[in-house]
Residue frames as a rotation matrix with the C-alpha (Angstrom) as fourth column:
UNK 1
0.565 0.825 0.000 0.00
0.825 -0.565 0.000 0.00
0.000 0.000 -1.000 0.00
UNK 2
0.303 -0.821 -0.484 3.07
0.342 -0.381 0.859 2.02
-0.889 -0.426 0.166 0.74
UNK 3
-0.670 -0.736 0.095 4.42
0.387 -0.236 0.892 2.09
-0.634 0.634 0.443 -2.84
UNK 4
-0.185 0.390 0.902 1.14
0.772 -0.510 0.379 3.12
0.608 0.767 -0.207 -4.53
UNK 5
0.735 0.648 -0.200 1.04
0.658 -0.753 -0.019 5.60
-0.163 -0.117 -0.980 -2.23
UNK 6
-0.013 -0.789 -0.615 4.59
0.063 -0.614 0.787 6.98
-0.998 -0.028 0.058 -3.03
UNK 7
-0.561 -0.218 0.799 3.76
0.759 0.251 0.601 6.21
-0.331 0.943 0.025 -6.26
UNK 8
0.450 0.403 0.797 0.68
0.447 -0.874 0.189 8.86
0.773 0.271 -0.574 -6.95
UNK 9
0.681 -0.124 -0.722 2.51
0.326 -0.831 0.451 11.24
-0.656 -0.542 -0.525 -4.55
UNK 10
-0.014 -0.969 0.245 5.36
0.545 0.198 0.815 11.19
-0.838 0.145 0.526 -6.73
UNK 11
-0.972 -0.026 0.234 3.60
0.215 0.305 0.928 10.81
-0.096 0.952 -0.291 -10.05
UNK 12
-0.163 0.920 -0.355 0.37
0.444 -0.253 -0.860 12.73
-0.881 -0.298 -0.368 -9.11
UNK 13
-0.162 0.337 -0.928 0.27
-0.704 -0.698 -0.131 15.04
-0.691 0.632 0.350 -12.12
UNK 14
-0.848 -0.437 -0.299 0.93
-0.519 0.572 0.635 11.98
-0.106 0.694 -0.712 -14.59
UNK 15
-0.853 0.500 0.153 -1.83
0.384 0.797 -0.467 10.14
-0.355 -0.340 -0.871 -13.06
UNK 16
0.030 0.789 -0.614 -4.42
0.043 -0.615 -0.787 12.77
-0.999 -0.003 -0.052 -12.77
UNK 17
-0.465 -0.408 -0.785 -2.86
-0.697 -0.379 0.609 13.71
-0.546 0.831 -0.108 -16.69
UNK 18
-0.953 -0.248 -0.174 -3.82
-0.301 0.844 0.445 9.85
0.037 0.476 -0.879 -17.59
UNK 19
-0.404 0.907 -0.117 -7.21
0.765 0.266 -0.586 9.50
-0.501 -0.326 -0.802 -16.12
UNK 20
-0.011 0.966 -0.257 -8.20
0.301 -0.242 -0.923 12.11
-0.954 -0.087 -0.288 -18.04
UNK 21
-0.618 -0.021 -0.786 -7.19
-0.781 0.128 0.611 11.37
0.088 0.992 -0.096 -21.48
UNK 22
-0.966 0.258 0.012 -8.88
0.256 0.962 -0.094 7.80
-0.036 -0.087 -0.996 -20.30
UNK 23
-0.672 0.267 -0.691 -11.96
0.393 -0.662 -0.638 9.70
-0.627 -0.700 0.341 -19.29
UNK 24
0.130 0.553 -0.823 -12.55
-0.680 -0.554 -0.480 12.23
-0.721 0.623 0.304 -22.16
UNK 25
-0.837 -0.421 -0.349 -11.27
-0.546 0.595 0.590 9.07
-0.041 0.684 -0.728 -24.34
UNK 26
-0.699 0.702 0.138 -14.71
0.678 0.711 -0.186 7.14
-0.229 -0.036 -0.973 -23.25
UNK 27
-0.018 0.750 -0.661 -17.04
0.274 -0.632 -0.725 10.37
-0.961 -0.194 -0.195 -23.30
UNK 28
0.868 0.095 -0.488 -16.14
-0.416 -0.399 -0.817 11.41
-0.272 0.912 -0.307 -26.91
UNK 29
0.010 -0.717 0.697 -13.85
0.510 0.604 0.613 8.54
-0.860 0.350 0.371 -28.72
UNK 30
0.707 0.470 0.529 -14.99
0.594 0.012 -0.804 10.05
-0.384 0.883 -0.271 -32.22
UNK 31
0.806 -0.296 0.513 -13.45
-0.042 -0.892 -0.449 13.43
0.590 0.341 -0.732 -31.61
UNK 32
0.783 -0.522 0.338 -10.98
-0.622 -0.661 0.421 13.19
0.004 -0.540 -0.842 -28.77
UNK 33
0.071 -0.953 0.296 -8.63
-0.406 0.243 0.881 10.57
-0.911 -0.183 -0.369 -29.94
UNK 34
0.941 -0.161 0.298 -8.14
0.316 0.101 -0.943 11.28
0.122 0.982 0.146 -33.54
UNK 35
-0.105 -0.991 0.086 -4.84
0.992 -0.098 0.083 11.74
-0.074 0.094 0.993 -34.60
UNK 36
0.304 0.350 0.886 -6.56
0.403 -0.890 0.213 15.60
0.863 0.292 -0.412 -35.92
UNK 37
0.822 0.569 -0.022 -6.84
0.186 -0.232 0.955 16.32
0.538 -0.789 -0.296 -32.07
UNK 38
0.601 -0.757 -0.258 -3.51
0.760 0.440 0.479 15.12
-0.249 -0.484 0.839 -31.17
UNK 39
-0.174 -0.570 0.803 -2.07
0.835 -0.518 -0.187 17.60
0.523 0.638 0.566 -33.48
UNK 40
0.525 0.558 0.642 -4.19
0.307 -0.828 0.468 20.15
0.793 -0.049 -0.607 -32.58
UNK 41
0.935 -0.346 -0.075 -2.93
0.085 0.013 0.996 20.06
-0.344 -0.938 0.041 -28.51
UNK 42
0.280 -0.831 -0.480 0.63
0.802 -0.073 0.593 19.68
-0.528 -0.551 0.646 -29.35
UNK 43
-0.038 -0.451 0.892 0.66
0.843 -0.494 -0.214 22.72
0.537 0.743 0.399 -31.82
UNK 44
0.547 0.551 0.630 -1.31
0.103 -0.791 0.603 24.82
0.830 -0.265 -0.490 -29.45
UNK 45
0.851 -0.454 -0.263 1.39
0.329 0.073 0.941 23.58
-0.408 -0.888 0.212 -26.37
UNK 46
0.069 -0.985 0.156 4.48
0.911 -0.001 -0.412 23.95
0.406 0.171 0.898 -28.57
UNK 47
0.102 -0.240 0.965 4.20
0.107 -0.962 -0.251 28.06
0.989 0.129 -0.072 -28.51
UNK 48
0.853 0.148 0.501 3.86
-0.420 -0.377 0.826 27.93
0.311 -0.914 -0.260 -24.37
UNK 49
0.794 -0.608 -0.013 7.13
0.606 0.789 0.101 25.40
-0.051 -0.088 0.995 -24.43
UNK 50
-0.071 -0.732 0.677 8.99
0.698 -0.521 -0.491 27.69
0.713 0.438 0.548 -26.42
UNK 51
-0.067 -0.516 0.854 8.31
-0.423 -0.761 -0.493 30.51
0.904 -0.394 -0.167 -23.85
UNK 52
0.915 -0.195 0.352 8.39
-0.211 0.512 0.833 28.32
-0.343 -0.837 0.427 -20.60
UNK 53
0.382 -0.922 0.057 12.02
0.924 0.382 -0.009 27.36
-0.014 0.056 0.998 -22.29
UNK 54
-0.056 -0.599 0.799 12.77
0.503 -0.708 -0.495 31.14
0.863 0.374 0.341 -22.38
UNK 55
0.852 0.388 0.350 11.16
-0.214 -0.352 0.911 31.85
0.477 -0.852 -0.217 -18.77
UNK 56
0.917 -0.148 -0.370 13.53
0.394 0.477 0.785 29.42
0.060 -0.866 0.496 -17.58
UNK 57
0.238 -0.935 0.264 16.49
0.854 0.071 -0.515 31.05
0.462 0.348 0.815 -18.67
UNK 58
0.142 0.753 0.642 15.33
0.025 -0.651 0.758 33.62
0.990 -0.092 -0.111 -16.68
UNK 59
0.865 0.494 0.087 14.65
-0.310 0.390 0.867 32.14
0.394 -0.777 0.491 -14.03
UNK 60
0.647 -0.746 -0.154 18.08
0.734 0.665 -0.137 30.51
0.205 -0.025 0.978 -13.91
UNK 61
-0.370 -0.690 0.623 19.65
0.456 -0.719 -0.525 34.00
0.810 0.090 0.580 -13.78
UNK 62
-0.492 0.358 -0.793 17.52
0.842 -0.036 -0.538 34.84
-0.222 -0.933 -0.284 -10.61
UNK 63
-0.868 0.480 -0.126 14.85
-0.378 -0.805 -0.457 36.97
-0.321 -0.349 0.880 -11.70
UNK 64
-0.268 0.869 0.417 11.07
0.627 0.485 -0.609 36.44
-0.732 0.098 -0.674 -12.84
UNK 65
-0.946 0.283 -0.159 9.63
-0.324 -0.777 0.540 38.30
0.029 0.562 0.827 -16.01
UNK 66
-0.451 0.892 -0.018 5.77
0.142 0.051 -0.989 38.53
-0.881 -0.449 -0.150 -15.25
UNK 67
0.141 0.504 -0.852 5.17
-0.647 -0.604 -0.465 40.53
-0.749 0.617 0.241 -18.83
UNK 68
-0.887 -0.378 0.265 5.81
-0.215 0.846 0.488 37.14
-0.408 0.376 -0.832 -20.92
UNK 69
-0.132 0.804 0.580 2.08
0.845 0.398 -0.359 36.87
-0.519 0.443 -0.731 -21.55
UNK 70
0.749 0.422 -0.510 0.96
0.221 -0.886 -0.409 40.33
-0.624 0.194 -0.757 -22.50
UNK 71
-0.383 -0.721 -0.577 4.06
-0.706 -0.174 0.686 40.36
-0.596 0.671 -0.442 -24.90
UNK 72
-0.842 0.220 0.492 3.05
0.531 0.499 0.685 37.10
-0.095 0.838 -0.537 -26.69
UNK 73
0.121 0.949 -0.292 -0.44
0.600 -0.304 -0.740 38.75
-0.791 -0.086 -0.606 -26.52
UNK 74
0.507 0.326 -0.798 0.39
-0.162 -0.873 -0.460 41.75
-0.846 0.363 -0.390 -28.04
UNK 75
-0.640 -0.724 -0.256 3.05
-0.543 0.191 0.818 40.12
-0.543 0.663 -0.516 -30.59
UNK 76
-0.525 0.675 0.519 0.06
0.740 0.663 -0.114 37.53
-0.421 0.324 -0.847 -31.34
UNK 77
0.245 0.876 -0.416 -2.29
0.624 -0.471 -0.624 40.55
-0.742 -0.106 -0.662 -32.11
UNK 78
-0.094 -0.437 -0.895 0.30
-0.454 -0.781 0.429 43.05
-0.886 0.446 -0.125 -33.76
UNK 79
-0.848 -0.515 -0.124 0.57
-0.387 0.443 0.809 40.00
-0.361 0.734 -0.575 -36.51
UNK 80
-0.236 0.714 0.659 -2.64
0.957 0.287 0.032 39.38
-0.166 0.639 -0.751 -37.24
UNK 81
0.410 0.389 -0.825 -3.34
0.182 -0.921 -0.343 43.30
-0.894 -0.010 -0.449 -37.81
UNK 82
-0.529 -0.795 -0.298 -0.34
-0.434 -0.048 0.899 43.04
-0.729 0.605 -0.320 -39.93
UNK 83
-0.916 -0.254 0.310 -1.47
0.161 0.475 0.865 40.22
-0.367 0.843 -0.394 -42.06
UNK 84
-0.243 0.859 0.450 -5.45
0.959 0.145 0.242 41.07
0.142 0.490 -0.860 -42.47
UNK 85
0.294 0.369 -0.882 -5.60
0.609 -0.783 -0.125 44.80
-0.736 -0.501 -0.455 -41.92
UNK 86
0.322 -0.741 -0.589 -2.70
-0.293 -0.670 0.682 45.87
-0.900 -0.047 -0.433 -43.34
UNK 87
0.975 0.219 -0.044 -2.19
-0.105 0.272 -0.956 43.47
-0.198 0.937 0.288 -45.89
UNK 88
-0.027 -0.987 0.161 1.74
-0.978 0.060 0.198 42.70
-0.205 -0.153 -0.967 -45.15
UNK 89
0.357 0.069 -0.931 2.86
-0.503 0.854 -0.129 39.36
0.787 0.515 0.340 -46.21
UNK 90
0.887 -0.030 -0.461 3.37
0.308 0.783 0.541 36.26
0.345 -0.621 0.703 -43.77
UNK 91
0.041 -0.938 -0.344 7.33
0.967 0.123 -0.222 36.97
0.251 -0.323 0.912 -43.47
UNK 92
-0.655 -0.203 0.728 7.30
-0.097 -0.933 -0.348 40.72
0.749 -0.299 0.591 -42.52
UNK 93
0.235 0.883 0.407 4.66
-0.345 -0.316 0.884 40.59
0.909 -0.349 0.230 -40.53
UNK 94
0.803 -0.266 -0.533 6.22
0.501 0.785 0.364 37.93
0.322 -0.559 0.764 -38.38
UNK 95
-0.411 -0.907 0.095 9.77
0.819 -0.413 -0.399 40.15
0.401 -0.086 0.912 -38.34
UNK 96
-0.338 0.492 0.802 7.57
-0.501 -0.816 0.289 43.17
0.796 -0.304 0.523 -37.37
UNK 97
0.685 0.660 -0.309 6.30
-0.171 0.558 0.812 41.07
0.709 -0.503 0.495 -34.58
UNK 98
0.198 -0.791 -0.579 9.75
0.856 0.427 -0.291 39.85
0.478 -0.438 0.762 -33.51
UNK 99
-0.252 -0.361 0.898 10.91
0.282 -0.915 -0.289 43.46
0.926 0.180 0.332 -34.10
UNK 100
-0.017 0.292 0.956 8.40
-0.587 -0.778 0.226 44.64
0.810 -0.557 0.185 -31.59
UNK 101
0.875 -0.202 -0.441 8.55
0.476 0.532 0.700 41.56
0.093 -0.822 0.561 -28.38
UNK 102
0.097 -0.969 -0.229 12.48
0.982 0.131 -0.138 42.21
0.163 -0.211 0.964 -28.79
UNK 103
-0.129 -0.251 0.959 12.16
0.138 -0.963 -0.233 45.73
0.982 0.102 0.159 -28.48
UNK 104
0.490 0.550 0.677 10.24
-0.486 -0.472 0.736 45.44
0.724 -0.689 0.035 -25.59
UNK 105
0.937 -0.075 -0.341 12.16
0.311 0.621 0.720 43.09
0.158 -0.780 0.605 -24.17
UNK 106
0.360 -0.904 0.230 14.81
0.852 0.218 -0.476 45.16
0.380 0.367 0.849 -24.51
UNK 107
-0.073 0.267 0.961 13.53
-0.159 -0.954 0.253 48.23
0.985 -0.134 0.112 -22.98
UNK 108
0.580 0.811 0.080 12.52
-0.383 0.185 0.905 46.45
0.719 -0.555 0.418 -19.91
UNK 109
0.474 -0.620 -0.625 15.75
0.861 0.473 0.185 44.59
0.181 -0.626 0.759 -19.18
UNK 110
-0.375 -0.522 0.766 17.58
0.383 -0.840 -0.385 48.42
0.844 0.149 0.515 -19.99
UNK 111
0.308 0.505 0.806 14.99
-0.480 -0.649 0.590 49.78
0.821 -0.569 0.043 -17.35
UNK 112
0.863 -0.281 -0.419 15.96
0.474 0.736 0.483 46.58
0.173 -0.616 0.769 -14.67
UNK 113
0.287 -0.957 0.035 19.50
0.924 0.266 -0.274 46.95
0.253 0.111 0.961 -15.34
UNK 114
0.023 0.198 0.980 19.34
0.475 -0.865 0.163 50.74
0.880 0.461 -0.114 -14.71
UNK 115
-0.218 0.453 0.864 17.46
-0.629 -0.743 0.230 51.11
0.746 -0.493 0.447 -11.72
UNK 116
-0.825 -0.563 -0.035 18.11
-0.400 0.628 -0.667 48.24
0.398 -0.537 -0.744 -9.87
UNK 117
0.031 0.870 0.492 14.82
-0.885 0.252 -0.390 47.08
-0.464 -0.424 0.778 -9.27
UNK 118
-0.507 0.046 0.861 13.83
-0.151 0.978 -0.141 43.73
-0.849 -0.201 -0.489 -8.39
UNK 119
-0.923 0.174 0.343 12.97
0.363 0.693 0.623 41.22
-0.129 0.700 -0.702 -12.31
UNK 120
-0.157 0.987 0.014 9.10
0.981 0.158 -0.110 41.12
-0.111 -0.004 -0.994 -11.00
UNK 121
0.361 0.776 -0.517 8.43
0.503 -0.629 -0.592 44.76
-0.785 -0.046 -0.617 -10.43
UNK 122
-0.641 -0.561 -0.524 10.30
-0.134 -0.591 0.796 45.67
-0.756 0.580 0.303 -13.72
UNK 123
-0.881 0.377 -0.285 8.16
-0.318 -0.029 0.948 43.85
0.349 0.926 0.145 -15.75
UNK 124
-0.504 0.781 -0.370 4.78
0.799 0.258 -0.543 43.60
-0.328 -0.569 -0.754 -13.35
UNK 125
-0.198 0.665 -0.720 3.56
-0.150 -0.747 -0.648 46.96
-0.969 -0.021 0.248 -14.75
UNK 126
-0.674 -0.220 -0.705 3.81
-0.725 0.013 0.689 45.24
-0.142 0.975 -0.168 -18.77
């Protein structure tokens, strides 16, 4: 009894993670385990990977950037203005996009680095 409980203590998320692919796997086989679906989830996770792998680098230097959403937000937003407003093509639009995250991030670490103020409250007001 011991080891399944160190097991799910251990391996709680995994479990919980499994039981409900099992779950939504009986309630709606048609749609929720198609290969479509599968895609779908890991395209929509890749873009939080990619920044959770840039948080951590962060992190790893000892501060916290808070403004990580509200940049992809607004970098997500600037590019679609770009491509259906504006009428810019797929590759500028994207580079205008970069352009403007990296700016801000670039303004923000300048403002940190400056004024000595603690990671979070540099970028808690972005």
């Amino acid at each position: 009894m011991d080891k399944v409980k160190n097991f799910i203590k251990q391996y709680f998320v995994l479990v919980i993670l499994l039981f409900l692919i099992i779950l939504f796997g009986v309630l709606q086989p048609e749609s929720f385990l198609t290969m479509s679906n599968l895609f779908t989830v890991v395209r929509q996770s890749s873009i939080m990977g990619i920044a959770t792998i840039g948080l951590l680098f962060v992190m790893i230097a000892g501060g916290i950037d808070l403004s990580l959403g509200s940049v992809i937000s607004l970098q997500s937003v600037l590019v679609a203005v770009l491509l259906t407003q504006v009428q810019l093509g797929l590759i500028p639009s994207y580079l205008a996009g970069l352009l403007v995250s990296t700016l801000i991030g670039l303004v923000t670490g300048i403002i940190i680095v400056k004024t000595n103020i603690f990671p979070m409250i540099g970028t808690l007001a972005l």
